[in-house]
C-alpha positions, 0 to 999 in steps of 0.5 A: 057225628061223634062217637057213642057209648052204648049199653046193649045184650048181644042178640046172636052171633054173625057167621063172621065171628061178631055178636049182633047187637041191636041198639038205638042210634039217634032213634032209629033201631040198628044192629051194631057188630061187636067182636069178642062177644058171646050171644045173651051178653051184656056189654058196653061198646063204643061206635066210632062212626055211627053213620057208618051201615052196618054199625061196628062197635069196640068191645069196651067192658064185658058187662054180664058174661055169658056163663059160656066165657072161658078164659083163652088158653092163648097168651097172645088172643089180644094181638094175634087174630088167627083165633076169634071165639078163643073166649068161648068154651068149645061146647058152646062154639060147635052149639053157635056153628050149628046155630048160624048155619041152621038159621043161614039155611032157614031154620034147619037143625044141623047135626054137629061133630065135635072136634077130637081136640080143641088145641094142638090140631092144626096139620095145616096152617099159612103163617105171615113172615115180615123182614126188615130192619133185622128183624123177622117176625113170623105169625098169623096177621094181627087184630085188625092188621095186616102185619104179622103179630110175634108170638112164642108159641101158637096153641092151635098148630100141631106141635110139629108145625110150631116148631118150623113156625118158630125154626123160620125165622131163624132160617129167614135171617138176613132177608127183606121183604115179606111173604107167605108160608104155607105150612104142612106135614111130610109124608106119615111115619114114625118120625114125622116132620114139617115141609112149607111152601114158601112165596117170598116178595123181597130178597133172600140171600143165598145163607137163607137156603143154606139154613134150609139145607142143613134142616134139612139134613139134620132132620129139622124139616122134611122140605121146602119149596120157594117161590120169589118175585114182586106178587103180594103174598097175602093175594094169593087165593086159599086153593094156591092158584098161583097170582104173580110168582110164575117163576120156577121154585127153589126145592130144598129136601122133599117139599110134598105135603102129606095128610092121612087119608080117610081111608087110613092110607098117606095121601098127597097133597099138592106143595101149597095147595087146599087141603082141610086144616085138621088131619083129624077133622078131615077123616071125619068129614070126607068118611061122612061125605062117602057115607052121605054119597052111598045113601043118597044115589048109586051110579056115576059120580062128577065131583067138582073142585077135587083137589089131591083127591081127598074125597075122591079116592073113597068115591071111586071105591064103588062108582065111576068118578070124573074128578075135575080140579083146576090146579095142575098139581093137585091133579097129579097128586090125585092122579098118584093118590088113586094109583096107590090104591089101585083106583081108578076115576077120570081126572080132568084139569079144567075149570070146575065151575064152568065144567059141564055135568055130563047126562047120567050123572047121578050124584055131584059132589062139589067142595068149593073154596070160599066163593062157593059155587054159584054157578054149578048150583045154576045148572043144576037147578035149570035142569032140574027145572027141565023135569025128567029131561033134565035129570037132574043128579042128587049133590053132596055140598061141602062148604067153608062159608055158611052165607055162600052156602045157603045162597046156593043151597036156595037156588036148588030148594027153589028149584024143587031139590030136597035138603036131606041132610045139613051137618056142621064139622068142628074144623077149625075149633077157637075161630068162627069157621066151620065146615058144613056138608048138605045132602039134596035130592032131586025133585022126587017127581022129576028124576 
């Protein structure tokens, strides 16, 4: 079938960024996925496969623009694809967050945080390096690409971390291959600086890291740690569990990435793995998680995938912890980060999905990556099906995918627990990404 050119009105936004047109396609009703777009717009797009399901359309004209259309504050929003909603005002973009959750979870009205700054805000960001034929290129993947796109400056990263972004490539001279860096602050101070974590698949000759160390030395950049081998970089999963580079890292200077915890104190975080974006967001987030914690049930806590103890170090203030994170480095951090403060919480290295809720549990809190939690939200609804055998404990839910959120979110509604709480955080301000925390009670008849 040839390609059509619709006229259409974008009915609403999809948790993946794109309006939701609904157009007659050989007349037969259809929702056609039109990216660029903000919900009430008018807009012509071309579907090149119709017969595709569900339909994607190219943006073609902008037609009647929504009164919410800014003009992107980056020079680069046509080829770059780390920032999708860049053409939405950031008002409107936290107001389709709240929208999309709220309808994912059946109707509900979230409570919405707004980010403290729309630009400049990223402390953590994974950038894409290329090298071959001299060149380097280092940048978020392209539109639709999965080569990185060249930029001069990237509006989004904390102004500390674009300048290592922009340092990289310089550094990475005379290299082949590609790779994934993962970029980071040091520890906080007057003058703070970037650490990366790097996984290389190619070569890198030793000038490379002679680059590093004079960085190093010259108080360019705190550390780097580097990994090398013949894994695809943009494989690895967003919590840094590591795929096919199982060799020893290079370390150049201190490599340990830092955040400003919560509670005002540095906390470390583990070299290339999970941490929230924003420094800002996250204090914001993880005090609202303590709050939510203290309201819903006193007593012993199982919080599951904790990583560096982000949360961690506020539960365990008040309530015995077991904190249970799969990566073997971001428990030593955490195991570091509580130590610090005179804190004390049982950290266990296991699998956080499969690890068992102990009986007399009262509250699990659980920040899953992306998948979300599928099989934690199981047990928990089977034993709230147990009645008061079962026990079942009050959650904490944070998440960064909405549709994997609302499916666990369902299990445990069907299984009697209560939504008391759905707040929706500006994390990642010009992209559709948010960050979402529920608060469940347990079936008040059973517990």
């Amino acid at each position: 079938m040839r390609s059509l050119t619709l006229e259409a009105e974008v009915a609403e936004l999809s948790p993946g960024g794109e309006g939701v047109a609904i157009c007659t396609i050989e007349g037969e009703r259809r929702a056609v996925f039109v990216p660029g777009v903000l919900t009430g717009e008018r807009v012509r797009t071309q579907i090149d496969d119709p017969t595709r399901r569900p339909a994607r359309g190219r943006l073609l004209a902008v037609l009647e623009p929504s009164a919410s259309r800014v003009t992107p504050p980056c020079a680069h929003v046509d080829r770059c694809g780390g920032c999708d909603w860049m053409a939405v005002a950031p008002e409107e973009q936290a107001r389709e967050h709240a929208r999309i959750v709220g309808r994912l979870l059946g109707g509900v009205s979230p409570k919405s945080h707004p980010a403290a700054h729309a630009l400049g805000y990223r402390t953590r960001a994974r950038v894409h390096a290329e090298a071959k034929r001299g060149r380097v290129v280092i940048g978020m993947f392209g539109r639709r690409s999965h080569e990185p796109a060249a930029v001069d400056t990237c509006v989004v990263l904390d102004p500390i971390l674009d300048r290592a972004r922009d340092a990289l490539a310089g550094w990475l001279e005379g290299a082949s291959g590609r790779g994934e860096a993962r970029l980071g602050l040091g520890r906080p101070g007057q003058a703070r600086k970037a650490v990366f974590d790097l996984r290389w698949s190619g070569e890198l000759p030793g000038a490379v890291f002679g680059r590093l160390e004079r960085a190093v030395r010259d108080g360019e950049l705190a550390g780097a740690r580097i990994f090398t081998g013949d894994g695809r970089p943009d494989d690895l999963k967003a919590r840094g569990r590591t795929s096919r580079f199982s060799g020893a890292p290079a370390k150049i200077g201190d490599p340990t990435p830092f955040i400003l915890g919560a509670d005002g104190a540095p906390l470390r975080l583990a070299p290339g793995g999970f941490s929230q974006a924003t420094e800002a967001g996250n204090t914001l987030l993880a005090r609202r998680v303590g709050e939510l914690a203290r309201e819903l049930a006193p007593g012993p806590c199982v919080e599951l995938y904790a990583g560096a103890g982000n949360l961690t170090v506020l539960l365990a203030r008040d309530r015995e912890v077991v904190a249970v994170e799969q990566d073997h480095d971001a428990c030593e951090a955490a195991r570091e980060n509580l130590a610090s403060r005179g804190l004390s919480a049982r950290v266990v290295e296991a699998d956080a999905s499969a690890h068992p809720i102990p009986r007399g549990t009262k509250l699990v809190v659980l920040d899953p990556p992306r998948e979300g939690a599928r099989a934690v939200a199981e047990e928990l609804a089977a034993r709230a099906a147990k009645g008061p055998a079962g026990r079942a404990p009050a959650v904490v839910y944070v998440a960064c995918d909405p549709p994997t959120l609302a499916r666990d979110v369902k299990t445990l509604t069907a299984a009697g627990y209560v939504v008391r709480a759905v707040e929706t955080f500006e994390m990642f301000p010009q992209t559709s990404h948010v960050e979402t925390v529920v608060a469940l009670e347990p079936p008040a008849s059973r517990a």
